[in-house]
Every structure is written in C-alpha cells, then in structure tokens.
KEKE-3310 file (N, C-alpha, C; in steps of 0.2 Angstrom, whole numbers, plus 5000, padded with zeros to 4 digits):
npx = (5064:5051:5039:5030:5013:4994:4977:4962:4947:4931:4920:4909:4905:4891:4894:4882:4879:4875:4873:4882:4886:4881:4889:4893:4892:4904:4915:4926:4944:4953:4965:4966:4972:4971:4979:4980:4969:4958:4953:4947:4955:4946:4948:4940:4937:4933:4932:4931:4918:4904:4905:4916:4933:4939:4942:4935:4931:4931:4923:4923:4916:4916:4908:4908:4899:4889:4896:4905:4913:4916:4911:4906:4900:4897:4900:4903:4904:4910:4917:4919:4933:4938:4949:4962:4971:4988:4987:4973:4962:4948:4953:4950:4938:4941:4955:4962:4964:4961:4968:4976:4979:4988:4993:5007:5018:5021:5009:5001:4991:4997:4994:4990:4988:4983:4981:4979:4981:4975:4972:4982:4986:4997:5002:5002:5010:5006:5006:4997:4988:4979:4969:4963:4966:4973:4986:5005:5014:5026:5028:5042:5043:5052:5057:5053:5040:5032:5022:5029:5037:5039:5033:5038:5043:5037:5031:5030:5017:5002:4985:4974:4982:4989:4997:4991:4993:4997:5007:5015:5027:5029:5040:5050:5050:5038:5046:5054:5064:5055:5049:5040:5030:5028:5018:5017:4999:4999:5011:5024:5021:5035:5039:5027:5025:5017:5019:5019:5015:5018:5019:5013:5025:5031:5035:5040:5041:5053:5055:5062:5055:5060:5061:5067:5073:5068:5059:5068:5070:5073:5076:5071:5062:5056:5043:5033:5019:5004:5000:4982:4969:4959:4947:4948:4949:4954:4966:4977:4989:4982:4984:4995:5004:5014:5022:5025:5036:5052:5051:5045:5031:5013:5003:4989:4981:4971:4958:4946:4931:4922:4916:4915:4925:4939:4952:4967:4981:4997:5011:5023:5043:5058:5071:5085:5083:5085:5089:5080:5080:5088:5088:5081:5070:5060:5058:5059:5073:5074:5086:5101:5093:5085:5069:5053:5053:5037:5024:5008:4995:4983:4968:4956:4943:4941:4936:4922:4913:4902:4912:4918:4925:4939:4952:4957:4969:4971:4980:4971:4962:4965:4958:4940:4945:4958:4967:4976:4969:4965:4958:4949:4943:4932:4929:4916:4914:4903:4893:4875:4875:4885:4893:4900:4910:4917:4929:4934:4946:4955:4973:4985:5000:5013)
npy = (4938:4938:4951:4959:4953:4957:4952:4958:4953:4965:4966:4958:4960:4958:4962:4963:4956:4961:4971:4985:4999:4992:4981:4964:4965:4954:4939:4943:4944:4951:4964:4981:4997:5011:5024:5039:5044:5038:5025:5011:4998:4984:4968:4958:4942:4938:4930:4936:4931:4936:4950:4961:4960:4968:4981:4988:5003:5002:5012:5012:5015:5016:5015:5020:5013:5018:5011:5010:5001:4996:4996:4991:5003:5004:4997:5000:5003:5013:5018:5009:5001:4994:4983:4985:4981:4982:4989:4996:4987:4980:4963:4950:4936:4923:4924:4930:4927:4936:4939:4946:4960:4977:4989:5003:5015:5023:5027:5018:5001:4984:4970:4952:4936:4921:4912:4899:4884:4872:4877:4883:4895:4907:4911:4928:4944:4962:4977:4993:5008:5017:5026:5022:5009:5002:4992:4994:4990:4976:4962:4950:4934:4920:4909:4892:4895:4893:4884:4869:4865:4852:4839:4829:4833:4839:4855:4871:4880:4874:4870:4883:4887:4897:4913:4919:4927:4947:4959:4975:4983:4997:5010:5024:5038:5041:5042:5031:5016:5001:4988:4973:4956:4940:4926:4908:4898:4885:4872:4873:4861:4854:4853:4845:4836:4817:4811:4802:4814:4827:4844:4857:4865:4879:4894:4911:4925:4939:4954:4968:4985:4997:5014:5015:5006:4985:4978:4967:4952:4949:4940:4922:4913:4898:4894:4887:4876:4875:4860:4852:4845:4830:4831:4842:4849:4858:4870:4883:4895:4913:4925:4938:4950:4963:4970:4985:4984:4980:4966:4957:4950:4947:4931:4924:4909:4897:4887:4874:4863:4849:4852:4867:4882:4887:4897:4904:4915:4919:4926:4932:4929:4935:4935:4924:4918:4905:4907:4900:4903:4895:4883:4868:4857:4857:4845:4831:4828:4843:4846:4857:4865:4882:4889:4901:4908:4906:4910:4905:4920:4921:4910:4909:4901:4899:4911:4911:4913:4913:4908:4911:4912:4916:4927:4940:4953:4966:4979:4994:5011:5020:5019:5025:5026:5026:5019:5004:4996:4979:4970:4958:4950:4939:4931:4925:4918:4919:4912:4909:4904:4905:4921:4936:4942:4953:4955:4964:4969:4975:4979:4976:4980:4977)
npz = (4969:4962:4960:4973:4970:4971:4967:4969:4964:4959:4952:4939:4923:4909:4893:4881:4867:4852:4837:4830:4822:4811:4811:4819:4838:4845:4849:4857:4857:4863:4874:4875:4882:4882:4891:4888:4883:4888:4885:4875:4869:4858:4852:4839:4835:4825:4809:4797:4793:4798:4800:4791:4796:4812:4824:4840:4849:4865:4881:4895:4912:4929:4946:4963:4976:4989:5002:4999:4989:4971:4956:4939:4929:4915:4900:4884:4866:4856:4843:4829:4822:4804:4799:4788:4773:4767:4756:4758:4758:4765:4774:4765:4766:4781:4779:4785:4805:4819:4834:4847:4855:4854:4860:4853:4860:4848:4845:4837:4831:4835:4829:4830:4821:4821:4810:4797:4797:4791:4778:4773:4776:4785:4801:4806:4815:4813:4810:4812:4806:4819:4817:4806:4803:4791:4786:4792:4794:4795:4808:4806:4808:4814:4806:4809:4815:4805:4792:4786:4769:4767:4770:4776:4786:4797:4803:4815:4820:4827:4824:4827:4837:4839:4840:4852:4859:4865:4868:4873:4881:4887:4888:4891:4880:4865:4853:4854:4855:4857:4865:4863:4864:4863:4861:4858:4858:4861:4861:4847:4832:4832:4844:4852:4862:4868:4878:4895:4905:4901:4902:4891:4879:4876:4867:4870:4860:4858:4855:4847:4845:4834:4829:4816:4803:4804:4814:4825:4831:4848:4859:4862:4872:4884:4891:4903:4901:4912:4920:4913:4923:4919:4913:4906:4888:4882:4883:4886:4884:4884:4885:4889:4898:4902:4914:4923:4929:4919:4912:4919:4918:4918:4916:4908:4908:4900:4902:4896:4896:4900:4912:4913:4910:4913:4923:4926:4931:4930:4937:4929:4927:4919:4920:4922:4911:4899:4880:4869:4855:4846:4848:4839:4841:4857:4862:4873:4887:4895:4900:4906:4903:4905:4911:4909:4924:4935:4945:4955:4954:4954:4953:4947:4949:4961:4964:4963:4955:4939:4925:4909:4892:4894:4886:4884:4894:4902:4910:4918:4919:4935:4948:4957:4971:4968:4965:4956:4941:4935:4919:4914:4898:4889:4877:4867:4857:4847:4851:4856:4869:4876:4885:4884:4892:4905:4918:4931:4942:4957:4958:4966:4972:4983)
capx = (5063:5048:5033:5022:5007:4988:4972:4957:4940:4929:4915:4908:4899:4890:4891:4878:4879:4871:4876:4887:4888:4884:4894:4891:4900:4903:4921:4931:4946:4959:4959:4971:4968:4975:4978:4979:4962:4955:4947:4951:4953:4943:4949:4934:4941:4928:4936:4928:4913:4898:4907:4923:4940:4939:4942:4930:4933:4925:4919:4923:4912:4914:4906:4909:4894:4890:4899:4914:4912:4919:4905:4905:4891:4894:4905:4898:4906:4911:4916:4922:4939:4939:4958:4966:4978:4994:4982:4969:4956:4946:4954:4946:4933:4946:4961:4965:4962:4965:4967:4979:4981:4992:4993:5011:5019:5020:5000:4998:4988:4999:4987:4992:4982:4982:4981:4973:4986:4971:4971:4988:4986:5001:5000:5007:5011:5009:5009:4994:4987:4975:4962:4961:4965:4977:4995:5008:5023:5026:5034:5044:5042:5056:5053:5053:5031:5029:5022:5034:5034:5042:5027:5042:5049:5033:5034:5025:5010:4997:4978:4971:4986:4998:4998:4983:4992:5002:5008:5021:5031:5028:5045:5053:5046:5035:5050:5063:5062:5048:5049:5032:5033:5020:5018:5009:4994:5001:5019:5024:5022:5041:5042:5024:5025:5011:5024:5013:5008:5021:5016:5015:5031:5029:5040:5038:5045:5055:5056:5066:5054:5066:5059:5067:5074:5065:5060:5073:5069:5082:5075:5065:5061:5053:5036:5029:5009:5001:4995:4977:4965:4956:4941:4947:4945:4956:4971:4982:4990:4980:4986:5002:5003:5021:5021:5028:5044:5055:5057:5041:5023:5006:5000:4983:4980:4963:4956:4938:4931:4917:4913:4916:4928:4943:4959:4974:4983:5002:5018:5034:5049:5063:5076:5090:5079:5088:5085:5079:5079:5095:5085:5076:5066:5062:5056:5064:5075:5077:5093:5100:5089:5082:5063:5054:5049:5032:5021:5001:4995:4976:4963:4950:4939:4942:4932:4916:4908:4904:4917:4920:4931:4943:4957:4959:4968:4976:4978:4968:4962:4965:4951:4938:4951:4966:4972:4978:4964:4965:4954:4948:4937:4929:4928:4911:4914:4897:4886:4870:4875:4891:4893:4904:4912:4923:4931:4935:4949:4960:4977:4990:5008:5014)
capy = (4936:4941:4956:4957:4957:4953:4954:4958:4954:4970:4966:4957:4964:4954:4964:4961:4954:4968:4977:4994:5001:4988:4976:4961:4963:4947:4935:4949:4941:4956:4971:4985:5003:5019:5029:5045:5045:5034:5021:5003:4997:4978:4965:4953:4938:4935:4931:4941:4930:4938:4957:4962:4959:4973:4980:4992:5007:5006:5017:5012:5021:5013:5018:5018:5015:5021:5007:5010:4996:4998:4991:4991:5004:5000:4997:5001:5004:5021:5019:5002:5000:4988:4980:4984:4976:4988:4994:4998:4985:4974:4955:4944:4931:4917:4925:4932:4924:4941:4935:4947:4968:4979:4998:5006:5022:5029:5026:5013:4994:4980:4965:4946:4933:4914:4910:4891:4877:4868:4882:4886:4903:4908:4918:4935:4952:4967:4986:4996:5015:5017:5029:5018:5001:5001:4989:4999:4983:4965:4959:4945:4927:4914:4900:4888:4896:4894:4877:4865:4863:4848:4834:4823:4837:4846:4861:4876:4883:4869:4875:4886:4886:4902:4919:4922:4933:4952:4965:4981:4987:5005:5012:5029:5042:5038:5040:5028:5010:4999:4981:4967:4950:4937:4917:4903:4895:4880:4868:4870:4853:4850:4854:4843:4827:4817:4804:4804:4821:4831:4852:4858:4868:4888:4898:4918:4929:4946:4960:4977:4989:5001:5018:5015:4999:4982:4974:4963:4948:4950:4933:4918:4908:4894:4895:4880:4877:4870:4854:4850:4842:4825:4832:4849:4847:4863:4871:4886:4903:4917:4931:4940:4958:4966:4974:4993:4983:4978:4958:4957:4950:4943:4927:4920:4902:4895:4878:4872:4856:4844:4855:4872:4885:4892:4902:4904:4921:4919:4931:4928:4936:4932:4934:4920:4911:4902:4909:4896:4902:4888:4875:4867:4856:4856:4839:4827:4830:4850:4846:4862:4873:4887:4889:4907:4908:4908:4911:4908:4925:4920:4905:4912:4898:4900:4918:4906:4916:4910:4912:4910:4907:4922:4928:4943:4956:4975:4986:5001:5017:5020:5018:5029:5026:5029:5012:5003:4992:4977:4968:4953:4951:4934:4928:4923:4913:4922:4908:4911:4899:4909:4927:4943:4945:4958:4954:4970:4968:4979:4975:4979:4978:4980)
capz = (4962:4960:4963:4977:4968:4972:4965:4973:4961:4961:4948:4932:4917:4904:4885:4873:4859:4847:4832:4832:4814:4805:4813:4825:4843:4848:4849:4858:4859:4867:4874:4874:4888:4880:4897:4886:4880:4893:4881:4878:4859:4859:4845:4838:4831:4818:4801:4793:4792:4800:4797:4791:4803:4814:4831:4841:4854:4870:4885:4902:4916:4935:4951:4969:4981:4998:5007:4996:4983:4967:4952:4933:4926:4909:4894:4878:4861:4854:4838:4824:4815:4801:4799:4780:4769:4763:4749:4761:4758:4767:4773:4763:4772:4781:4776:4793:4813:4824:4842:4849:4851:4858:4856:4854:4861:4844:4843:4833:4835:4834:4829:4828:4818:4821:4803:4797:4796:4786:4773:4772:4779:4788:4805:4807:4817:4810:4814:4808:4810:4823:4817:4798:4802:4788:4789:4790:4794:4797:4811:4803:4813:4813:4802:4814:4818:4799:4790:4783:4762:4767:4776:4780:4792:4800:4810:4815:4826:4826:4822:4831:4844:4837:4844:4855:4867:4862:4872:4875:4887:4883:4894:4888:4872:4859:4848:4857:4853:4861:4865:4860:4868:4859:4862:4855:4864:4865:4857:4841:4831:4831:4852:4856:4864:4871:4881:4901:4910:4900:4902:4884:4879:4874:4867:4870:4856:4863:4847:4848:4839:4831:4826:4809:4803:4804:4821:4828:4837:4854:4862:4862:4880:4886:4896:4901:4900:4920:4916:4914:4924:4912:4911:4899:4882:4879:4889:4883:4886:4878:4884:4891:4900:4902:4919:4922:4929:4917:4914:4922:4916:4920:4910:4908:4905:4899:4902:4895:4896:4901:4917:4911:4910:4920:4919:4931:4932:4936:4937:4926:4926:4913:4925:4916:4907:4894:4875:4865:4849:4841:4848:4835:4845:4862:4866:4877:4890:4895:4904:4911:4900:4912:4910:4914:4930:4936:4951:4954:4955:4956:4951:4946:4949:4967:4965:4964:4949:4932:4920:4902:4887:4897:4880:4884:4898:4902:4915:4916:4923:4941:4951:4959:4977:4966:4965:4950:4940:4928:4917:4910:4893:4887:4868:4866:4849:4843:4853:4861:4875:4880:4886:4882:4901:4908:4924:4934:4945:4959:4958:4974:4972:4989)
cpx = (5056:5040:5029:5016:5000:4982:4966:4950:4934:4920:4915:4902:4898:4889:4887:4881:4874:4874:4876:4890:4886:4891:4891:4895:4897:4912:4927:4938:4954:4956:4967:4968:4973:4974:4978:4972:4957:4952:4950:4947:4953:4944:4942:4938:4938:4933:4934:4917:4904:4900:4914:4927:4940:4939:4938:4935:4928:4927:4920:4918:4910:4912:4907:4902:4894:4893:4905:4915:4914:4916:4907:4897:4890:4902:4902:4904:4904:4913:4921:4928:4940:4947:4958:4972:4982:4991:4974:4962:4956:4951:4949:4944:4939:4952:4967:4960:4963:4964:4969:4981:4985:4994:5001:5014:5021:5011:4999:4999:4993:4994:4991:4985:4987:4983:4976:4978:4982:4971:4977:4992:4991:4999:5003:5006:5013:5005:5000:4992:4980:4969:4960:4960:4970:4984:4998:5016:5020:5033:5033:5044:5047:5052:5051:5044:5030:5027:5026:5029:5036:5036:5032:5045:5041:5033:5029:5020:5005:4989:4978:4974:4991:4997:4990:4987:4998:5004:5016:5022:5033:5033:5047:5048:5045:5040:5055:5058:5058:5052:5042:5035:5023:5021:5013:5007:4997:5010:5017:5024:5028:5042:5033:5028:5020:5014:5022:5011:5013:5019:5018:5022:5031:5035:5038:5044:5047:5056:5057:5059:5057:5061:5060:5071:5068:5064:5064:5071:5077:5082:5070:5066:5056:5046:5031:5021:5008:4998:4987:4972:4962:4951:4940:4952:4953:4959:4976:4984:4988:4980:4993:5001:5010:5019:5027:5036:5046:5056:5052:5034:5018:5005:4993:4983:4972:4960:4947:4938:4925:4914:4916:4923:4933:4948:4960:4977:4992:5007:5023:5039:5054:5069:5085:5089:5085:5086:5087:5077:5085:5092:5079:5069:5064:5058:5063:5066:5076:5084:5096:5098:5084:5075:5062:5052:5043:5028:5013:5000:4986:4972:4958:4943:4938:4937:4922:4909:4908:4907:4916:4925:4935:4950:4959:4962:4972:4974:4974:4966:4962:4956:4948:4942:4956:4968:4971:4970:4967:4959:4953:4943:4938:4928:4922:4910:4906:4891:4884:4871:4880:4889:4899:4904:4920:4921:4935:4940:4954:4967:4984:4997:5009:5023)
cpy = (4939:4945:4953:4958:4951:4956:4954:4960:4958:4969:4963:4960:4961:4960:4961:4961:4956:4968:4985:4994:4998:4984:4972:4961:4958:4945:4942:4945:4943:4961:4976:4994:5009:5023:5036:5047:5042:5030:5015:5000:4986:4974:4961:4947:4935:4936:4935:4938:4933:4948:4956:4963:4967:4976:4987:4998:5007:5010:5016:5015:5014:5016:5016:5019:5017:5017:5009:5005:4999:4993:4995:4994:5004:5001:4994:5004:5011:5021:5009:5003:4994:4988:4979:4982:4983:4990:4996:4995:4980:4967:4950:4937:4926:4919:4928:4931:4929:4938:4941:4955:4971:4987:4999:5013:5026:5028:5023:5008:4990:4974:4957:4941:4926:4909:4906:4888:4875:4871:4883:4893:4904:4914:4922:4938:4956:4972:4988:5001:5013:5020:5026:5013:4999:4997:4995:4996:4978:4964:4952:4939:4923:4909:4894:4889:4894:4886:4876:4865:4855:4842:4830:4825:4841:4849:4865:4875:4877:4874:4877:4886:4891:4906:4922:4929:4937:4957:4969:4984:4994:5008:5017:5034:5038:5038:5033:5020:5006:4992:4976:4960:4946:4929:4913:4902:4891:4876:4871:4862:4852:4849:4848:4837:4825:4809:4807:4811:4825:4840:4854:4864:4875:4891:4905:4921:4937:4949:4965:4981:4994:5009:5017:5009:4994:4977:4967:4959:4947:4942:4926:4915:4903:4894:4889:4881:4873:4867:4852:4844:4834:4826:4838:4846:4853:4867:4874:4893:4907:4922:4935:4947:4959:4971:4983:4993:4981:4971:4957:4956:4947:4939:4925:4914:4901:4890:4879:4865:4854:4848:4864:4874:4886:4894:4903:4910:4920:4926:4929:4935:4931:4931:4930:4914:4910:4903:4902:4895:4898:4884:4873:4862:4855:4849:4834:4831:4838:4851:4853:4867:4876:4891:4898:4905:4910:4907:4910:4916:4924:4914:4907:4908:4897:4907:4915:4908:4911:4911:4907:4909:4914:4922:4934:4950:4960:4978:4990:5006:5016:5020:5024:5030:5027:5022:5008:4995:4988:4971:4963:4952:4944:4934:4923:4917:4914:4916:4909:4908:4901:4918:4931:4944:4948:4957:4960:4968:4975:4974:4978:4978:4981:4981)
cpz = (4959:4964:4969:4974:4973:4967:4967:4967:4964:4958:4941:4930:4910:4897:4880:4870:4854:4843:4835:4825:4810:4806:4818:4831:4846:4846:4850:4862:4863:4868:4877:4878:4883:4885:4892:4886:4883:4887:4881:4870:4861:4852:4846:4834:4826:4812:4796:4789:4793:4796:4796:4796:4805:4821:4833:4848:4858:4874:4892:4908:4923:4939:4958:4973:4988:5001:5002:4990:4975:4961:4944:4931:4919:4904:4887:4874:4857:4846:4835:4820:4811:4798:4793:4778:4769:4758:4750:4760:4765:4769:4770:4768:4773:4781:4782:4800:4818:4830:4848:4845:4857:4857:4859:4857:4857:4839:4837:4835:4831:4833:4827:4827:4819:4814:4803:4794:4791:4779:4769:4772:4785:4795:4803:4812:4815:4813:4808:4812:4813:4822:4809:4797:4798:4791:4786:4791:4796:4800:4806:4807:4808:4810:4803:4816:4812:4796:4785:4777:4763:4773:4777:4788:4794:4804:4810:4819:4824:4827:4826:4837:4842:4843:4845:4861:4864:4868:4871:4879:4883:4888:4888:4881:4868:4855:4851:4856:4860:4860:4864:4860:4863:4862:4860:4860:4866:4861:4851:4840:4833:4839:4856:4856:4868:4875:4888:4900:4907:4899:4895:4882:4876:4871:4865:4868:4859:4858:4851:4843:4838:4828:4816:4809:4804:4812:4822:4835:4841:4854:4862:4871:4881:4891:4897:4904:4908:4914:4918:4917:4918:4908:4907:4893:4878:4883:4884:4886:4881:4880:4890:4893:4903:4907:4919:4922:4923:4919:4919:4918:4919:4915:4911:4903:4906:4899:4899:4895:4898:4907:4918:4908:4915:4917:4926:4928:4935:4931:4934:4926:4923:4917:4921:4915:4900:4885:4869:4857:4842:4845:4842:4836:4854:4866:4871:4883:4890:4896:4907:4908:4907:4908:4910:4920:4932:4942:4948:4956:4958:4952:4951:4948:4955:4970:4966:4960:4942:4928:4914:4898:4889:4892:4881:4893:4899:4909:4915:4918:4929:4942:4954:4969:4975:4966:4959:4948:4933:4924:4913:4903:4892:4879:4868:4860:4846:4843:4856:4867:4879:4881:4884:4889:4900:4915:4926:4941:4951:4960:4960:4972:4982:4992)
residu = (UNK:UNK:UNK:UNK:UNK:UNK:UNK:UNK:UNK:UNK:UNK:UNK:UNK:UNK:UNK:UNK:UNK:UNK:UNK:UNK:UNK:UNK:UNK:UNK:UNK:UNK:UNK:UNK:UNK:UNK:UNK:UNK:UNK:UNK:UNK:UNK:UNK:UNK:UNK:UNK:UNK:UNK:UNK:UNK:UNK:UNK:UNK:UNK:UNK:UNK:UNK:UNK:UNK:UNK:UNK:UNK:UNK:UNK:UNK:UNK:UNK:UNK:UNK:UNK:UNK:UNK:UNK:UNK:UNK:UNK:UNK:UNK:UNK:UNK:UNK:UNK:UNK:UNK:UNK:UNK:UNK:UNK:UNK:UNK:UNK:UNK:UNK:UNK:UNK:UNK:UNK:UNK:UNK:UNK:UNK:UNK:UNK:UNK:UNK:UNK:UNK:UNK:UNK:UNK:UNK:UNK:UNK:UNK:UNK:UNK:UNK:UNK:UNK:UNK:UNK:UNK:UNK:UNK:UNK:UNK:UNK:UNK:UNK:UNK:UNK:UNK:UNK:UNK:UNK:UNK:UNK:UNK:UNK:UNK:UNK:UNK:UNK:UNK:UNK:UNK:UNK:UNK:UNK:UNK:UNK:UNK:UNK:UNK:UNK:UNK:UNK:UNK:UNK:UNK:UNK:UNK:UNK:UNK:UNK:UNK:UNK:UNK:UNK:UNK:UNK:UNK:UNK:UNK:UNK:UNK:UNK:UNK:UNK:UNK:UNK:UNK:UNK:UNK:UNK:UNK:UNK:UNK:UNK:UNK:UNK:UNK:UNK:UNK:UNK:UNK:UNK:UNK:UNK:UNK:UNK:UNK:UNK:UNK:UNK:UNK:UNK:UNK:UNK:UNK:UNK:UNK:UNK:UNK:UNK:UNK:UNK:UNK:UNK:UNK:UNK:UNK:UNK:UNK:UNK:UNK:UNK:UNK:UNK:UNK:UNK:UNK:UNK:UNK:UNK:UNK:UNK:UNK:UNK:UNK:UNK:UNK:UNK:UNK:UNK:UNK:UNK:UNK:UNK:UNK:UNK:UNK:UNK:UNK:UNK:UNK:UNK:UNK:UNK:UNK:UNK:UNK:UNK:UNK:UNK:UNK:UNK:UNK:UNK:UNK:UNK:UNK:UNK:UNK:UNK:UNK:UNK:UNK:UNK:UNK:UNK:UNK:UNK:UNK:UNK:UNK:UNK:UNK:UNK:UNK:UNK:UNK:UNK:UNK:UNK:UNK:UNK:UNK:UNK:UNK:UNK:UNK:UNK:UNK:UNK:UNK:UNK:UNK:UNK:UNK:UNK:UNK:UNK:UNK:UNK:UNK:UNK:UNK:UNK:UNK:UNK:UNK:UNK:UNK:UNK:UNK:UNK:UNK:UNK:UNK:UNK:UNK:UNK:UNK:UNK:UNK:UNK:UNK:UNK:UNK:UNK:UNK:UNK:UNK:UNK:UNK:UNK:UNK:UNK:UNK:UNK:UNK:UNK:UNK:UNK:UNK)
# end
C-alpha cells in the first residue's frame, strides 16, 4: 500500500526578517522548488498590510563538511513578485489571504487564498504568470467551500481554516494536462462536529488542468485530521506534497498550543478512497465510507529541535551525495517572538 519512505533531518536555518525591495520578508507561508532553474519561489502571506501580496525567489546554497555532514549555508532572496488582479493591479489591503503555491509544468504560479469569512471575502485558486504576478485563471471551487447567503443553512470553509496547502503532480510535457490537489485546514462548517474526541473531517480537492478548457474537478476525498493533544490551541493540515508516484503524497499537520509548536509528516495514498463530493455533509456516522490512507512518516518533535508555526513544504535539489532533499519553511506571522525556519531534510525511498 504504501512507499518505503524515511526522512533523515540534515539542518535548520533561521531567515531574517529584513526587507528585500521594499518589501517586508516575513509570513512565509509556502514554498515551491523550480528544478529547472534551481530556485525556490516563497509565498508571504501578508494581506497586503505591511507590503503588497507577493511572493519572493530564493537562492538555496548547501554544503558538505569534512565528516560528510550536509549544512544549510544560506538562503537569501533573489528577487520579489507582487500578485495582480486580471487588470494587472495591485490586491487591495484584505482582500486576499495567500497561504498556498505551486509552480506548474507550463511555468506558471498557482496561488490559493484563504479568504475572510468575517468580511465576506470568498477564497479562491487561481493561475497567474510567473515572471509578472499577473491572474491568468480561476480554478472554480464547489459551492459547498463557499458561504451560505442563507444563515439558516451554513456552509463553507470556516475562518482562517480553507486552503492552506497546494500542490502539482508535474507527470508528462508542459503541454499535456497536469493535475493540482488542495485541502482545507481543517472541516467545513457543514462536516464539523464537536460530539467527544472526533478527528476533524477534510476534504482534498483533485482538478484535471486542461491545456485548453476549464479545470475540472475529477475528485474529492476524505482525510481525516490526527487528534490533538488538550493542551493545543490550534491543529490543522497546511500543506500537501504529491509525490513522483502517482496517488502518492506527503501531508503536514501543524499543532500549536500552550507548550509550543509541532507538526507530524505522514504518507497518503488515494488508493480506493471513496469520492466524496455528493456528500453534502459529512458528519455522523461514515459507515462504509473509505477514508485516504495515511501512515506517520515522521514527528518532528521527536527531532528534539525548536520548531515553529511549520506551513510550508517541497522537495528539492539533490544533494551534494546525490540523494533526493526536502524542505520545510515556517510562517513567522511577522512577530518578533517567532522565527522564519527552514527544515532541511534527506529523504530515502528505499
């Protein structure tokens, strides 16, 4: 059922929180590896408060020591893209929540925003050019993510709980249709229940992207959330990574709470997961609904390092031994009391 994988922790590295252009870097809440070009495009999830919504290119650069050790000698910021409307301006302060990036095989940044339940700002996923920022599509989301005009029937992503996590199975030519998998953090309203120690309920959206035509959702699935400890405060999935296999990915879950941070790493595979997109709720009994499948892959807290508000994570250059590397980054939320971390990991299949 599922990969041999492991993950063998190599090194962490704390980014300043600086300005780069005329921009503040800080709330880095994804991270995306362009093997072509080796670089690694970094979302901030500022609303546009501090600067304009916009995601930055870094710079990678690791080294091996005389014992063979494999260390983080820096990762620095190369250049800034601020994210435009279809008419090439600016997002207005608020108006968009980016959390969630994903570079495609016909080079361009997929971006999802979180929206504001409170505001009435709907999320979205949409397509835009990579060297301008510019939208260039809108994935479409069932309306079942969207809030109810109707308070007697509420539905939809609850605050600050949509699409924190993006990715692409980049399989075949830039031209040939791609596939992009997204998930909310945590239930929608209509699927929460707060009846005992019930694991929150997920549902991870499967989209065709189509060279021409509009992206077609194949699938939805169920993923259920590990249950939380008493003592965090804050427990969700924020990010997703689509492995080389087919029907194959990594997830990261995030805890915070009264005695830090953590985050767990596991392996799904869809396998004959049950699609759940005609269920209009999924409370109650699942009965013979078939869940995804999920393995622990690693507890990070087991590593015995300080960790952070951990949102974002990609594979990425082989190593200076030739073995396959992947990476963790940290969302700072733009306080002096938190860090900007990148978790530097080898990662084995065997």
């Amino acid at each position: 059922m599922f990969r041999n994988f492991s993950l063998e922790f190599l090194d962490q590295y704390e980014i300043p929180q600086t300005k780069f252009k005329n921009t503040v870097v800080g709330g880095l809440s994804a991270i995306a590896y362009n093997r072509e070009e080796d670089k690694f495009y970094v979302l901030s999830d500022d609303r546009g408060k501090r600067s304009p919504a916009r995601f930055y290119t870094f710079k990678l650069q690791v080294k091996q020591t005389k014992d063979k050790n494999i260390k983080i000698d820096s990762f620095q910021p190369a250049e800034v893209t601020l994210i435009k409307d279809e008419q090439g301006n600016n997002y207005p302060v608020e108006k968009i929540d980016p959390e969630g990036i994903a570079l495609s095989p016909r080079n361009t940044i997929f971006i999802s925003s979180e929206g504001d339940t409170t505001k009435n700002i709907q999320p979205f996923i949409r397509e835009f050019e990579l060297e301008t920022g510019k939208q260039i599509s809108d994935v479409r989301l069932p309306q079942r993510f969207l809030a109810s005009e109707d308070p007697d029937k509420p539905q939809g992503v609850q605050e600050n709980l949509a699409f924190e996590s993006l990715t692409i199975n980049r399989v075949g030519l830039p031209e040939d249709p791609f596939r992009l998998f997204t998930a909310t953090e945590s239930s929608l309203i209509q699927d929460e229940s707060f009846e005992g120690n019930e694991r929150s309920r997920i549902r991870l959206l499967h989209y065709l992207i189509n060279p021409l035509g509009n992206p077609v959702l194949v699938a939805e699935h169920l993923y259920l959330l590990e249950p939380a400890p008493i003592e965090v405060i804050s427990n969700g999935l924020t990010e997703l990574l689509a492995l080389q296999t087919e029907g194959y990915f990594l997830s990261l879950e995030r805890t915070f709470g009264f005695t830090g941070a953590g985050a767990k790493i596991f392996q799904l595979a869809i396998a004959n997961a049950t699609d759940t997109s005609n269920i209009n709720s999924l409370k109650g009994d699942l009965g013979q609904l078939r869940t995804l499948k999920k393995q622990l892959v690693l507890d990070l807290q087991d590593l015995g390092i300080y960790l952070d508000n951990l949102e974002g994570m990609t594979e990425g250059p082989r190593l200076p031994d030739g073995s396959r590397s992947l990476l963790l980054i940290s969302d700072n939320n733009f306080n002096e009391e938190q860090v900007s971390q990148l978790l530097l990991f080898r990662l084995v299949e065997k």
